[in-house]
C-alpha positions, 0 to 999 in steps of 0.5 A: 306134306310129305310119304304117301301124301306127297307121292299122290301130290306129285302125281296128280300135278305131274298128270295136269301139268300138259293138260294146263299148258295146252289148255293155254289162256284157259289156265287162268279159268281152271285155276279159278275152278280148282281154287273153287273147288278147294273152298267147297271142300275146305268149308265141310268136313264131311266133304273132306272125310268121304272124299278122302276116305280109303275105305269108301268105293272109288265108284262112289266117289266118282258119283260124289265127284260128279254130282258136285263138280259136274259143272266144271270144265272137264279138264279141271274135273278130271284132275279132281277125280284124279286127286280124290282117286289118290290116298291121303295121310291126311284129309288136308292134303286133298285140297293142298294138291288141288291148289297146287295144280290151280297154280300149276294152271296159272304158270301155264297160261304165264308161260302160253302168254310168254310173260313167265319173267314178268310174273317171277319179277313181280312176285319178287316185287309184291315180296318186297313190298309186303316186307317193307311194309309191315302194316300192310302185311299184317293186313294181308295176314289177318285171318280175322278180317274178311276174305273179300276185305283182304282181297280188295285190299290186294286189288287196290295194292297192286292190281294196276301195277302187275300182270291179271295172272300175277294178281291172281297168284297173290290174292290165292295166297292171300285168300287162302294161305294153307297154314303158311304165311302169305309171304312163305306162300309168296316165296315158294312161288316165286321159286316155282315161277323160277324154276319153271324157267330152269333159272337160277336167282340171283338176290341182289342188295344194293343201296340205290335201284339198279338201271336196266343197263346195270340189271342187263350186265349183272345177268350177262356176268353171272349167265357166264359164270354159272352156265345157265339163265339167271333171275335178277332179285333187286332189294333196296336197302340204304344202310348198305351205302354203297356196293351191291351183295349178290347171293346165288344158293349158297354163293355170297359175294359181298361187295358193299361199303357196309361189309368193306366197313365192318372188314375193317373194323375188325382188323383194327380190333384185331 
């Protein structure tokens, strides 16, 4: 998404953004509202052209927008009037903006139930898990196989083991991923839920899991290097034998036996 698409996108999540986050533990409830509305208009063409169209009266579309969704909570009604009052350099882009601000719906009633950090944390880890485990990605990304297929196999993966809110941002992405992959999708929402929080994320490497003692000193250190809060990403991955590889942006410092290793094959070779 990008030009006029992108500048109507920001505006109209901009415009909700306070509304969600007074709305508190009702966010999960209008997330669930725009989510449906993005279907209705994903599943008809007509619906997408008339209620982006430039040149039909914006009247008319409050009617349109009325008669379909006048069921709604009215906050959630509000921000779809305000999306399909907005121009579009593509019909598309609507139902992206109307996505967005279901997320933006869910981060709210995260940070009104003050587990902003649980969320980031387990979307690191549902990432994790997707990339280590391939037969369940592909699962997850397969288009030909039913959307409550591929929803009850995200709830039987990880509904036990993540907060609702959590649960309900995978299976969006899941369900409906936008023309990305789920773990694109997954990923730019674990950057958003960082974001939010005004952290830096830290992605750490390391043969063995860290213990929260480990965990708590690694984030004191880099709080007090860069100033500011920092999220802990730990990956496991055994070849590394030893050591951890903490990147921060373009920051990359690399202390394991694997490097130390390679360092010092080269300096033979050389």
């Amino acid at each position: 998404m990008r030009g006029t698409s992108q500048r109507s996108r920001d505006a109209v999540v901009r415009a909700f953004a306070p509304v969600a986050l007074a709305a508190g533990k009702d966010g999960t409830r209008l997330a669930e509202q725009l989510f449906a509305v993005v279907d209705t208009v994903d599943g008809s063409a007509s619906l997408r052209r008339a209620l982006t169209d430039p040149a039909r009266p914006g009247s008319d579309k409050d009617v349109l927008v009325g008669s379909l969704f006048g069921a709604l909570d009215a906050r959630a009604r509000t921000v779809v009037a305000d999306a399909v009052a907005s121009r579009w350099s593509h019909e598309g882009d609507l139902a992206h903006a109307l996505t967005d601000a279901g997320y933006e719906a869910l981060f709210a009633a995260a940070e009104s139930a003050k587990v902003s950090g649980r969320v980031a944390d387990e979307l690191f880890q549902v990432e994790r898990e997707l990339v280590s485990q391939r037969a369940l990605l592909l699962a997850v990304e397969d288009h030909a196989s039913p959307r409550a297929s591929r929803a009850t196999l995200v709830d039987s993966v990880f509904a036990s083991r993540v907060h609702p809110i959590t649960l309900a941002l995978v299976q969006r992405a899941v369900a409906a991923p936008r023309g990305e992959r789920v773990l694109t999708t997954i990923r730019q929402l674990i950057e958003t839920s960082v974001q939010r929080e005004s952290r830096l994320v830290a992605s750490v490497t390391s043969a063995v899991e860290l213990s929260a003692a480990q965990r708590a000193r690694l984030s004191d250190i880099l709080t007090r290097a860069y100033g500011r809060g920092v999220q802990i990403n730990v990956a496991i991955d055994p070849e590394v034998l030893g050591g951890i590889k903490v990147q921060v942006g373009s920051d990359v410092v690399d202390g394991t036996v694997l490097t130390r290793l390679d360092d010092a094959r080269r300096r033979l070779v050389g």
